[in-house]
N, C-alpha and C positions, 0 to 999 in steps of 0.2 A: 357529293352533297354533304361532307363529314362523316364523323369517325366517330363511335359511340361504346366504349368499353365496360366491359363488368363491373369491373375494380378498377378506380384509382390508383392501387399499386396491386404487386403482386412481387410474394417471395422466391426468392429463387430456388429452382428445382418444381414451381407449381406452372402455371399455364393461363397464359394470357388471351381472355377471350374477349369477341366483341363483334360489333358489326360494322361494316362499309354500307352508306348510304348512295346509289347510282344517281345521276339524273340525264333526261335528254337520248337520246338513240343511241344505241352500242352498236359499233360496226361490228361484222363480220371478221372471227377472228380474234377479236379484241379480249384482253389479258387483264386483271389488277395484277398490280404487283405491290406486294405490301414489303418493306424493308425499315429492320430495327438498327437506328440508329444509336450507339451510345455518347454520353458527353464529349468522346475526343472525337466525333465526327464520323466513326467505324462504322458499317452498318455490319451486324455480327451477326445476322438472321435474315433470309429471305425467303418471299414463297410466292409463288403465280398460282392465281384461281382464274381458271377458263371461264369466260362471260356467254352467254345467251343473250339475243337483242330483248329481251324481257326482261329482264333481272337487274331488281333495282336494291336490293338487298343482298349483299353479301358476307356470311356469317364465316367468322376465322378463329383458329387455335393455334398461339404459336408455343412451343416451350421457350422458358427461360433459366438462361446458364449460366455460373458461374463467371461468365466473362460481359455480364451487364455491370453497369454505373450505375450510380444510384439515382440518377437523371435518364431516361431513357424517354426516345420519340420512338412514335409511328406514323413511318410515310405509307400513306397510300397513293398508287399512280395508275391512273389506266392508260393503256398501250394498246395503240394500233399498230400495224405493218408501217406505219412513217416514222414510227417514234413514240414519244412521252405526249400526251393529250392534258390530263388536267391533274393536281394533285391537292391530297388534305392532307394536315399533319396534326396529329395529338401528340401530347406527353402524359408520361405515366411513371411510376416511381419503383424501384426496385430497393426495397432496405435494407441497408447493410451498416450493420452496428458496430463496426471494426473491433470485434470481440475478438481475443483472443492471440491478441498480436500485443507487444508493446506500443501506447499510443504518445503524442504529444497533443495537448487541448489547449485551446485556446478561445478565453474570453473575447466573446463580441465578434459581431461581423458585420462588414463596410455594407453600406444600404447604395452609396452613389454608385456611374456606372463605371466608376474606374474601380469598384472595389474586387470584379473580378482578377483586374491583374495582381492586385495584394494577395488575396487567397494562392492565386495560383503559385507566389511565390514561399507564401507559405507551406504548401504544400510540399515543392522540391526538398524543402528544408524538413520536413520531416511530421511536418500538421497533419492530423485528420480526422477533429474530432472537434468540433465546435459547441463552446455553453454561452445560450443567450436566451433572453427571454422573449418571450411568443414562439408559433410556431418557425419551421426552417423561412431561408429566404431563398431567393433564386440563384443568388452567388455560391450560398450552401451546393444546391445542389449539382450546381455546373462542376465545379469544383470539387465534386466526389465525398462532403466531409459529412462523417455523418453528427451530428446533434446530440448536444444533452441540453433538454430543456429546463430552464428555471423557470419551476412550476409557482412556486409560493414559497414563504418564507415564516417560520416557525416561530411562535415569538411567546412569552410569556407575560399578558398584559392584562390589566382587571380594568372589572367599571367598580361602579362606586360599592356597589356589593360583593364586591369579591372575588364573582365570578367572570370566568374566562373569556377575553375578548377575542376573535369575533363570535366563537362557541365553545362552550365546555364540553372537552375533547372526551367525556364520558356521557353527553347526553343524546344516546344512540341514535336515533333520528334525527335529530339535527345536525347533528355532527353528520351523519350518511350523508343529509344531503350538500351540507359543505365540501365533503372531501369529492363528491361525484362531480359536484357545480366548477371546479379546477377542472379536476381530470381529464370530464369530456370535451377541453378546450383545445386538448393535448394530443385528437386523433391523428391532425395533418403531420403532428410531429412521430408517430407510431407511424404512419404511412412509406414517412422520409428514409427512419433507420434511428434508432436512439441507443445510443453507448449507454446509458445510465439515464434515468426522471431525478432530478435534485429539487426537494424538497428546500432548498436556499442555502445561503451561504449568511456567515454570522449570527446564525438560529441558535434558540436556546437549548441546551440540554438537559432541562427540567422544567416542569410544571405539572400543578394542582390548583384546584381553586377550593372554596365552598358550595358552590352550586351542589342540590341535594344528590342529583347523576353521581359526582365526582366522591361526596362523600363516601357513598353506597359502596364503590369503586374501591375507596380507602378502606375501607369495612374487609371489603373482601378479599381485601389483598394481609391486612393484617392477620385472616383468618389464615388465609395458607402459611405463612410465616411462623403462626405460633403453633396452630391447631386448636390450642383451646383457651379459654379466656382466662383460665387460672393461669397459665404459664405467662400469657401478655400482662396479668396483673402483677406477677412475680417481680419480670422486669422491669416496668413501669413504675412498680410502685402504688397502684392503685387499687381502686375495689370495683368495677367493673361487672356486672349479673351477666351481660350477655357481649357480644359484639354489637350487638345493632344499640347499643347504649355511648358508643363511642365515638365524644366528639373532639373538638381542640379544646383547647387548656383556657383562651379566652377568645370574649369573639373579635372578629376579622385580623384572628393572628394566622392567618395559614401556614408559617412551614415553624410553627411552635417555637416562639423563642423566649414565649413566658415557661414553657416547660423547661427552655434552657439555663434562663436565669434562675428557676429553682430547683436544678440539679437535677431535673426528669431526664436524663440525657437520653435514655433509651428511647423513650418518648419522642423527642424532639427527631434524634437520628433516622426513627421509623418514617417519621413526615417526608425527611428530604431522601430520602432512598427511595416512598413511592413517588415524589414527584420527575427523580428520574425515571422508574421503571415506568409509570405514566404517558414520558415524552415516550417512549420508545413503544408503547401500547399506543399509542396514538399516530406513531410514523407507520404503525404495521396497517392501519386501515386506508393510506395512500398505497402500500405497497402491493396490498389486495387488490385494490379498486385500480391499481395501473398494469397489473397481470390479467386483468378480466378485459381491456383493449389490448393488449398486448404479451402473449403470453409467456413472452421472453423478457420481460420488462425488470429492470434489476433497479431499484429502488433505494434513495440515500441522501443525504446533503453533506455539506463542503461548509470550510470555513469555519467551523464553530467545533469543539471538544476541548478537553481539558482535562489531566490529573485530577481525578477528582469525580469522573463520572462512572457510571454504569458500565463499561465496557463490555464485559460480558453478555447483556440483556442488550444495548445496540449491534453488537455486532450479530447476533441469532435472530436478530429481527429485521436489518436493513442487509442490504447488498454491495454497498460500497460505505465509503467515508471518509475526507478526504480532508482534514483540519490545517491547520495552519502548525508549520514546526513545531515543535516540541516531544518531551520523553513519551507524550502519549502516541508517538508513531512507534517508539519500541514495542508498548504495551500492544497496541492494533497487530502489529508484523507478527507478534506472538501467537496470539489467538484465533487472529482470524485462518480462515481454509483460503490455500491457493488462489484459490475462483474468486476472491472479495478483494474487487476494487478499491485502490487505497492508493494516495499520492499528498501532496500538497501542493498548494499554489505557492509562485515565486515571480518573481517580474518588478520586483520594488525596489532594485539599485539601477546606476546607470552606467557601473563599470564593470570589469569583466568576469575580474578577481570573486566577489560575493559570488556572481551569478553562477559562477563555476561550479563552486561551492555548493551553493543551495542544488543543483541539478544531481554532484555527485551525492549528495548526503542523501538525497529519495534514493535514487540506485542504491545506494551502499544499505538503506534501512528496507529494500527488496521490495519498492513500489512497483507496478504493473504502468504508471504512467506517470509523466511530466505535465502540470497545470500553468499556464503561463496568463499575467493576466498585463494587459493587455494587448494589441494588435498594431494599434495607434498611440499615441498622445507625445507631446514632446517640451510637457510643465514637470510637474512636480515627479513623476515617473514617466521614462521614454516607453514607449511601445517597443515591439520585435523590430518591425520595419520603422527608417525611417520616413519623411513625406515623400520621399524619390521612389518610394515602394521596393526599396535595398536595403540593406543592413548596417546597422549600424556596426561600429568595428567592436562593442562588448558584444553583443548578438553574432555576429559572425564568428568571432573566439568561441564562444559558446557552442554555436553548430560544430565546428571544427575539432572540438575537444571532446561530443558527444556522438562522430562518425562510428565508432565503434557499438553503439548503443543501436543505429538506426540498423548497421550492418548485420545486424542480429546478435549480439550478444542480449539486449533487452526482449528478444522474443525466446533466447535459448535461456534463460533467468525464469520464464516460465513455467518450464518443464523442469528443474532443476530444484534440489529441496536446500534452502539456505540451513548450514550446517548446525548443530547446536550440540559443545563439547560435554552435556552434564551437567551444565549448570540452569535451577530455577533461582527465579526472583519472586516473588509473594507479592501481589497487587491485591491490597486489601482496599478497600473501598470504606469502611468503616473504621480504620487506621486514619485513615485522610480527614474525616472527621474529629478522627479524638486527638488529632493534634489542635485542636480549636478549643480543648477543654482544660480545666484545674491551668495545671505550670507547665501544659507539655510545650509550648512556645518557648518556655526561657531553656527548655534541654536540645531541640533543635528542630529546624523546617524540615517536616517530612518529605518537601519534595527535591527536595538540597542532598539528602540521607539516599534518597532514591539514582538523584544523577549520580551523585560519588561512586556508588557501588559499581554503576555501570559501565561511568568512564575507565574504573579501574579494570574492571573486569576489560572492556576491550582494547586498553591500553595493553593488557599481557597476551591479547590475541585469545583470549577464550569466547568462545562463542556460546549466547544462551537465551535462555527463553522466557517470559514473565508469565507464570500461571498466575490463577484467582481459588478463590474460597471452595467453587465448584469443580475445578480440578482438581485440585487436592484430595477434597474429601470424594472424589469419583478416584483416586489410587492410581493417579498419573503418574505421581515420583516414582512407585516401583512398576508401572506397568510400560513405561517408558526408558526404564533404564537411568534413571536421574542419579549422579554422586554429590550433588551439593543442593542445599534448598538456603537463600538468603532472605530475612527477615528485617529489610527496613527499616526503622522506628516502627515496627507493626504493634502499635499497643492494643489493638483489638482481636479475640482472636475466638472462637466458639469452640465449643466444646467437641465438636466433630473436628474442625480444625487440628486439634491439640491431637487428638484421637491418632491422628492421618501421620501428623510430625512423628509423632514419638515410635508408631509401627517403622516410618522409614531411618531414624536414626539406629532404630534396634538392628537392622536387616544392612547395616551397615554402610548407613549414609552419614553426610556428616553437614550439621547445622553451623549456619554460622548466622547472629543477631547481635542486632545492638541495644542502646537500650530501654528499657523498662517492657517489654516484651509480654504482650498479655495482661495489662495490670486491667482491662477493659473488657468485657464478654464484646461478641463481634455485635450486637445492636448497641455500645456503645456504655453499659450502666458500670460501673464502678465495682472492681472484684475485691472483695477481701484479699486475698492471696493471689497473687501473679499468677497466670494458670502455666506458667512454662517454666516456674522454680524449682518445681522438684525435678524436671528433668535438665535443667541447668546445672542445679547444685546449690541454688544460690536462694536468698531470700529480698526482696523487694518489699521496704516501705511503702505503703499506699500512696501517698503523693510524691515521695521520693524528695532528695535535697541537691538541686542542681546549683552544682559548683565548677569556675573557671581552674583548668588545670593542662598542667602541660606532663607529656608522658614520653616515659621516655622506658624499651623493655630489651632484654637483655636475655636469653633463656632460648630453652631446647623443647620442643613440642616434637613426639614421634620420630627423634634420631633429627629432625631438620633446625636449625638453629635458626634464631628470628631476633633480629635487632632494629629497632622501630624506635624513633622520637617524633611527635607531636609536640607541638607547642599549642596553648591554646584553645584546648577545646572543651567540651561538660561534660564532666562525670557527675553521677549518682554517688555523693560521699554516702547515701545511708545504707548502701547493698551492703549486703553480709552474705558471705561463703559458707554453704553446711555442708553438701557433701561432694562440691565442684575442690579443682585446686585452682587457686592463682598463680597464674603463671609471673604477673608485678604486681605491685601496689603502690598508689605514690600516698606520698603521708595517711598509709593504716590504710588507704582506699581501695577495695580489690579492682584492678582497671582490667585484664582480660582472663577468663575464668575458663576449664575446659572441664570435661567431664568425658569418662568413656560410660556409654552406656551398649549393652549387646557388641553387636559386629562393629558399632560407628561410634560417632562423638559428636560431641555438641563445643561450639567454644562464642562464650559471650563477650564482644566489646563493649564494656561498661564507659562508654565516651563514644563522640560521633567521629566519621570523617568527612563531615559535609564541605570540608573547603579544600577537599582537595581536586575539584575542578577549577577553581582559585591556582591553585600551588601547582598543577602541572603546567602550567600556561608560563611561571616563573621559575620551573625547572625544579623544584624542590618537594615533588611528590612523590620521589622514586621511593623512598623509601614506606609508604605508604602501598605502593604499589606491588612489592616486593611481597610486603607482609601476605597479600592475598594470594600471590602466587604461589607462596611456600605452603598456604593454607588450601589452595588446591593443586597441589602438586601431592598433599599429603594424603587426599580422596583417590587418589589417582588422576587428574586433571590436569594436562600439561600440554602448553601451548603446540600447534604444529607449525610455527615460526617464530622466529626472533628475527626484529629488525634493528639494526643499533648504529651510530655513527663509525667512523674512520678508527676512532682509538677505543672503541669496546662498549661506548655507554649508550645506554635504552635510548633511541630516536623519540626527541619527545612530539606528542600529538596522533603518535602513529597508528592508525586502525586500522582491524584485517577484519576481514567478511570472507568467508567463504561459501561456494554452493560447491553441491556434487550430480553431477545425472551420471548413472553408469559407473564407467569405472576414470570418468573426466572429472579432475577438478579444479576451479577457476577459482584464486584470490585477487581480492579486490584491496590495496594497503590508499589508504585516503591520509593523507594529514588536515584532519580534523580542525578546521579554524577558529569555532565557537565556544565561550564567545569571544570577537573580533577584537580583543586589546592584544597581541603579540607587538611587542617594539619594534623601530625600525632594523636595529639591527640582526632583531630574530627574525625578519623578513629578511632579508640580505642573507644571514648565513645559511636558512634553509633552500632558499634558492640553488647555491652554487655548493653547496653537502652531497657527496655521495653517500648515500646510504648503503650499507650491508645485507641483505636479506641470506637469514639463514635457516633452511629447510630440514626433520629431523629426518629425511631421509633424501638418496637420490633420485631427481625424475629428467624426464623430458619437459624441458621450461618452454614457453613463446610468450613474449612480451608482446601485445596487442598494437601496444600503442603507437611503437616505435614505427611498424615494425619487424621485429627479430625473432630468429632462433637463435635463444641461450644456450641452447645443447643439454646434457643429458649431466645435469648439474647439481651441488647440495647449497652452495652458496654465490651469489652474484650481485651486482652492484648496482643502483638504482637513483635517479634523484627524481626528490618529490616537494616541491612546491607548497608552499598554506594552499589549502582548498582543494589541490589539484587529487585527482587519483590514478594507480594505473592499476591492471589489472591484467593475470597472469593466467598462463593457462598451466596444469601441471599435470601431466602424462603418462602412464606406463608405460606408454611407445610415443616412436615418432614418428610425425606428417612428411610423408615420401613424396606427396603430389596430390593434386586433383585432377581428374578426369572429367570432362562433359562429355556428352552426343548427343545428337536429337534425332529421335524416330517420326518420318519417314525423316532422310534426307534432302530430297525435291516431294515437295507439297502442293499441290494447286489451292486457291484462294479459298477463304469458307471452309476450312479445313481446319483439325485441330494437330498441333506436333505435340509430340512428351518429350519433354528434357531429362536427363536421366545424368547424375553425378553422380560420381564415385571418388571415396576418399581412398585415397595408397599408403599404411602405416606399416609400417614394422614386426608387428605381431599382431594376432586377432584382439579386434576391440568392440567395449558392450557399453557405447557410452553416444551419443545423440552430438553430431556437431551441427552450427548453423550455416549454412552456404546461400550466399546471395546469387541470386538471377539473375542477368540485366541481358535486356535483347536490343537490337541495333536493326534496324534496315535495311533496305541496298543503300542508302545515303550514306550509313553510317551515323542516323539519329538518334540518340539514347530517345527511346520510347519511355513516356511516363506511365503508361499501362502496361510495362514489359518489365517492370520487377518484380520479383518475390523473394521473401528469407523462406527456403524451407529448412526442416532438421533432417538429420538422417538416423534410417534405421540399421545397424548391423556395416554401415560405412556407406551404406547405399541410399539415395531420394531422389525424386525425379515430381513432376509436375507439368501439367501440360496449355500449352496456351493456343487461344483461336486468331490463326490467321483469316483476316474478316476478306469482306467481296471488295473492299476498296484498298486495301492496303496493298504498297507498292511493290509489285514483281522485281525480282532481283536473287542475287547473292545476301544475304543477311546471315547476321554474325548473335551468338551468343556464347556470354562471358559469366564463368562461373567462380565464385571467390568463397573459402574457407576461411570463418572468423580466424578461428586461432592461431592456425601461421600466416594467414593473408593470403596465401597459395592460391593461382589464376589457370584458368585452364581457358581456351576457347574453342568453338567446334563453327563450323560455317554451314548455312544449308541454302535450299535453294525453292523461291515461291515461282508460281509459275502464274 
C-alpha cells in the first residue's frame, strides 16, 4: 500500500529508514522483499522481512554504500510460495558532489524526453557536473550528474536614493532575510548532491551604497584600517573629530569621485576598496546561510573578476571562483589552497584549434575543472553535441586531445603541488588604482606591465607565484624561500610593505621594478619622496617626466654580460642616481639602475616592457627575454628546461608548467596562442617544427600523448602545434609494467571484489601514480559504473567494487592502465 521514508535522501555511509505499508491478507509464509535499485538498473542491496498474517506495517534499515547513484529506488515486493504478488516503488536521493576528482561542467540541461540520451552522452565523454538554475531535473539524476545551482545573481544597482537594489547588503535584517528567502529554495538541490552554490555568473565585484546600514559598515571598516582618526585625517587630508562624523565628499556621490577630482585620492581609493571588501562581506552571508542546509556547501560565482579586484579578501571568503580568462587566473592559481575550486568557462568558438586551446590553458594555469557552456545550440555558438546528440568534429578533437586528462592525469594534478622556481610577482591592489591618477597613464598600463612580466618569465620556463600586501608583510619572501620579488608599475606601496622589501633584499634577495615605484602610500595619497629610492639608489620627481625612448644596453652585471635594445618605450627623463649605479643611460637618462644592498640587490627598469607580449608573437622579444633570465640566473634562478628550434634558437610561444608529487615529475610545454594573431605562415611552420627539449639533467622521460617511452634521456625531440600541449612525465626510474588482480577470484553476486594494482619500476619509488580501472562483463561490456582513477601509494592501490544481485554471471575481465607510460595489465575473475 506504499513506501514512506524518513528522508528524502540520505548520504552515503548513513542509513536508509522507513516503512512498508501492507494491505489485504498475507499468506502463510509470505516474504517482503525490499531491493535497492541504482540508475543503471543494479539492484546493489537486498533484504527479506518475514511477514505475519497481521502485519500491515513494516519498519526497515538498509545501509547505504559507496556503490549508490545519485538516483536510487526502492522496490518493495511481497512473495508468496508462487512468486512476486504486488509491488511499490519510491525514489530517494543519494548526494554525491563529485568532489575531489577533476571535473567537466556543463551549462544547462535538456528538459524534453530525449534529453536523457544527451546527458548520457555527455557523460561517456567525460561530464559530471551540471550548472543550471532551479533545482536538479530528472535527467540530472538518471544521469548520475551532480549540480551546481545558479542561486542568484549579484549585481550592483541603486534606486533613486542611493541605496542598494534589492537590499543594502549591510542592513542586517533584511538582508537575513533576503539571503535565507534564496537559499531555502535550494534544499532539493542539497538533497541531489552540489559540486559548488554559484551565487551567478557576470556579477559584480564591488558594491556600496548610502543607506545609513552601509554607511555605518563604511565607518567601521575605516576604523580597522587606520585605528584612529588622526592617522585617517593624515591621509585624507581632513579634519575629522571622530569616525562617526564620516561622510562622502558630496551627496549621492558614492564611490568619491568629487574627492578624486580634488586630489583626495586616499579618500576616494578608501571608497572603492570597501566597496570590494563589501561584495565579498556580503557573498560571506550566502556562504553561511548555504553551510547551515548543507554542511559541505562550498560557496562562489563564475563569470565575473578582473585585475583589479580584492583578490585576497574573495578568495578567504568564497570557495570557488571561476571568471572568464584572464592574468587574474594567475593571480587566483597563486593564492588560493588546493581545495578552491577555480576554472573558467569556454564553449565560444566553433572550431577545434581555440577550443583546444582555451581547455589546455585551464590545465596549464592548474584549474581543478573544465566549464563548458553550452550543451545545445547550433547559431551563434555550437553546443558540445550536435542535434543527432554526436559530436561535433571540434568537440570530438577536443575529447580526443583531453583523454589523458579524463585518464587521470587531471585527478593526479590534484594531489601534486604546481612547482614555483623563486620567483614572486606583487599584486597590489592599490597600484591598480594609482594607475588612474596624475600621468601614470602616459608612463604605462599597469596591467600590460603585469602580463609582460609574466609572459617573459614563462617564456624562460621559470615558474612563479603572485603574492599581495598580506603576504609580504606576513614574511612570506623569507619564510618561503623566495629569490626574486617583482614589482610591476607598483606605485603604491605602505610603509609595512617597504619594511618587508628591504628585510628580504638585505637577507639576500634580489628586486627587480620598474617605474616610479612607490611615489604613492598603498591607500593611494601622494608621497613626497618615493618610498623605495633610498633603497634603489635613485631619486624620483613627484610627477615624474614621461618620455618616448628607445634603449639600447651593453654592460656586465655580476660577471653576466647583458645586451638589450628596446625601441620605443617611456622612461622617467627626471630620475636622478644617488647612490644606485647606472648600468646605461640614453641621452643623460639613467634607464637601468642597480644597487647592492646587504646579501642582495636591487635593479630598477627606468622604462616599461609592456609590449613585449606584442613582440614575442613577431619574434622579436628574445632579447627582452634574455635580459630576465640573465637577471635571474644571477639570484640563483635557472630554468629546468630549455625548448628551442632545429638550429638553436628559443621556440617562440613556448610555456612549461610543471607539478611534482613525490619523487614524480610532470611538464606540461603548451604553445601559448594568445592573443590569436600568429600568420599563416607562423601556423604552418610551427606545425611541421621539430622542437628540441633540453633537460638540465638525465631522467626517465614518457611522453603521455603519444604514447612513448623516450628512455632514460637529457634531450629529445617534440612537435607542438599553436594551442596544442604535451605533457611529460620525468622520472628517477623506470615503468617495468603494471600488474592487476582481484580478490576473491570466483565471487558470487551481492558481493563486493578489491582490485589491487601494482606498479613494477626499477628502483624504489615515493611518488603517487594515477591508474585507471575499467571492468568488463562476461559480454565483454565496458561497464559505465566500473571505472575509477585511483593513485597509488608506495607503487601499490587497489579499490573495490559491488558485484550487484542482477548483474551477469560469467568470466569478467578487468583492465588496469598507468597514466604515465600507458602500461596495461588485465586480470579475469569469475561471478557466480
Amino acid at each position: 500500500n506504499g513506501i514512506k521514508l524518513e528522508m528524502p535522501f540520505v548520504e552515503r555511509g548513513n542509513i536508509l529508514r522507513g516503512i512498508v505499508r501492507l494491505r489485504g491478507e498475507i499468506a502463510n509464509g509470505a516474504k517482503l522483499r525490499l531491493d535497492l535499485v541504482d540508475s543503471y538498473g543494479r539492484t546493489v542491496r537486498r533484504q527479506f522481512h518475514k511477514l505475519a498474517s497481521g502485519d500491515r506495517l513494516v519498519q526497515f534499515n538498509m545501509p547505504i554504500g559507496d556503490e549508490s547513484t545519485i538516483l536510487m529506488r526502492l522496490w518493495a515486493t511481497l512473495v508468496d510460495r508462487y512468486g512476486d504478488v504486488d509491488t511499490a516503488e519510491v525514489s530517494f536521493k543519494v548526494p554525491d558532489r563529485r568532489r575531489g576528482h577533476f571535473n567537466m561542467i556543463m551549462w544547462d540541461c535538456p528538459l524534453h524526453v530525449l534529453g536523457y540520451y544527451a546527458f548520457r552522452k555527455l557523460r561517456d565523454v567525460g561530464f559530471s557536473v551540471c550548472l543550471r538554475g532551479g533545482n536538479p531535473t530528472p535527467i540530472m539524476a538518471a544521469c548520475d550528474f551532480a549540480q551546481i545551482p545558479y542561486t542568484t545573481r549579484i549585481l550592483d544597482r541603486y534606486d533613486e536614493r542611493g541605496y542598494m537594489k534589492p537590499v543594502c547588503w549591510n542592513d542586517a535584517r533584511v538582508a537575513k532575510q533576503y539571503v535565507q528567502s534564496i537559499v531555502e529554495k535550494y534544499v532539493p538541490s542539497r538533497q541531489h548532491g552540489v559540486f559548488v552554490y554559484s551565487l551567478g555568473d557576470e556579477t559584480t565585484t564591488k558594491g556600496c551604497c548610502l543607506h545609513p546600514a552601509c554607511m555605518d559598515a563604511y565607518r567601521r571598516y575605516l576604523k580597522r584600517q587606520y585605528g584612529t582618526i588622526e592617522a585617517l585625517n593624515a591621509e585624507w587630508g581632513t579634519h575629522f573629530k571622530s569616525f562617526d562624523e564620516i561622510n562622502i565628499s558630496a551627496p549621492g556621490d558614492n564611490y568619491e569621485q568629487t574627492a578624486l577630482r580634488n586630489g583626495q585620492y586616499a579618500r576616494w581609493f578608501d571608497r572603492q576598496a570597501f566597496a570590494r571588501y563589501n561584495f565579498a562581506r556580503f557573498c560571506k552571508q550566502f556562504v553561511r546561510a548555504y553551510e547551515r542546509i548543507d554542511p559541505q556547501a562550498i560557496t562562489g560565482f563564475e563569470g565575473a573578476g578582473r585585475f583589479g579586484d580584492d583578490f585576497d579578501t574573495i578568495i578567504r571568503t568564497n570557495g570557488f571562483w571561476s571568471p572568464y580568462p584572464s592574468i587574474a587566473d594567475e593571480i587566483i592559481r597563486s593564492l588560493a589552497p588546493r581545495e578552491f575550486i577555480r576554472a573558467n568557462w569556454m564553449g565560444y568558438q566553433k572550431t577545434a584549434d581555440p577550443l583546444v586551446a582555451y581547455a589546455w590553458r585551464m590545465i596549464c594555469n592548474d584549474t581543478d575543472s573544465i566549464w563548458w557552456w553550452r550543451w545545445d545550440g547550433i547559431g551563434r555558438f555550437h553546443g558540445f553535441l550536435r542535434p543527432t546528440f554526436d559530436l561535433w568534429a571540434a568537440t570530438q578533437e577536443l575529447v580526443n586531445e583531453l583523454r589523458i586528462v579524463r585518464d587521470g592525469l587531471g585527478d593526479w594534478r590534484l594531489h601534486a603541488e604546481m612547482l614555483n622556481d623563486g620567483v614572486a610577482v606583487l599584486y597590489s591592489m592599490p597600484s591598480y588604482f594609482a594607475n588612474q591618477l596624475d600621468n601614470s597613464s602616459k608612463f604605462v598600463n599597469i596591467i600590460a606591465a603585469h602580463e609582460a612580466f609574466v609572459n617573459a618569465t614563462r617564456d624562460n620556463g621559470i615558474g612563479f607565484k603572485y603574492i599581495t600586501p598580506r603576504l609580504l608583510r606576513a614574511n612570506v619572501l623569507l619564510r618561503e624561500h623566495y629569490r626574486v620579488l617583482i614589482l610591476p608599475f607598483t606605485q603604491a606601496l605602505g610603509d609595512a610593505d617597504v619594511a618587508a622589501i628591504q628585510q628580504f633584499v638585505r637577507r639576500g634577495g634580489l628586486l627587480i621594478c620598474d617605474l616610479r615605484p612607490g611615489i604613492y602610500t598603498d591607500h593611494c595619497k601622494p608621497r613626497e619622496r618615493a618610498v623605495l629610492d633610498e633603497l634603489l639608489g635613485v631619486r624620483h620627481k613627484r610627477l615624474g617626466e614621461p618620455k618616448t625612448a628607445s634603449i639600447k644596453l651593453n654592460c656586465t652585471l655580476a660577471g653576466q654580460s647583458i645586451t638589450f635594445e628596446l625601441p620605443n618605450t617611456v622612461v622617467d627623463a627626471s630620475l636622478r642616481v644617488t647612490t644606485g649605479y647606472a648600468l646605461a643611460t640614453v641621452n643623460g637618462v639613467p634607464v637601468m639602475i642597480t644597487r647592492r644592498i646587504g646579501d642582495g640587490r636591487t635593479v630598477l627598469f627606468n622604462f616599461h616592457i609592456a609590449t613585449y607580449t606584442q613582440q614575442r608573437m613577431q619574434g622579436v622579444a628574445d632579447e627582452m627575454r634574455k635580459l630576465l633570465k640573465t637577471l635571474y640566473a644571477i639570484a640563483g634562478v635557472k630554468p629546468r628546461v630549455e625548448v628551442t628550434t632545429s638550429v638553436g634558437a628559443p621556440a617562440r610561444g613556448v610555456e612549461k608548467r610543471f607539478w611534482r608529487a613525490g619523487d614524480a615529475l610532470v611538464m606540461a610545454l603548451w604553445r601559448n596562442p594568445f592573443p590569436w594573431r600568429w600568420s599563416d605562415e607562423d601556423l604552418k611552420r610551427m606545425h611541421k617544427e621539430r622542437l628540441i627539449v633540453t633537460l638540465n639533467h638525465k631522467a626517465y622521460v614518457y611522453d603521455m600523448h603519444t604514447p612513448r617511452y623516450i628512455g632514460r634521456v637529457r634531450r629529445w625531440h617534440v612537435r607542438l602545434p599553436l594551442g596544442r600541449a604535451r605533457f611529460f612525465a620525468i622520472l628517477p626510474y623506470r615503468i617495468d609494467g603494471v600488474d592487476v588482480d582481484v580478490i576473491p577470484r570466483r565471487t558470487m553476486r551481492a558481493k563486493r571484489i578489491l582490485v589491487y594494482a601494482r606498479i613494477r619500476v626499477s628502483r624504489q619509488m615515493r611518488a603517487p601514480h594515477a591508474i585507471v580501472i575499467q571492468l568488463y562483463d562476461s559480454r565483454r561490456n565496458k561497464l559505465r559504473w566500473g571505472r575509477r582513477i585511483i593513485l597509488t601509494h608506495n607503487g601499490v592501490g587497489q579499490t573495490t567494487f559491488y558485484i550487484s544481485h542482477t548483474d551477469s554471471p560469467g568470466k569478467w575481465l578487468v583492465r588496469a592502465q598507468e597514466l604515465f607510460s600507458q602500461r596495461r595489465a588485465t586480470a579475469e575473475f569469475v561471478v557466480r
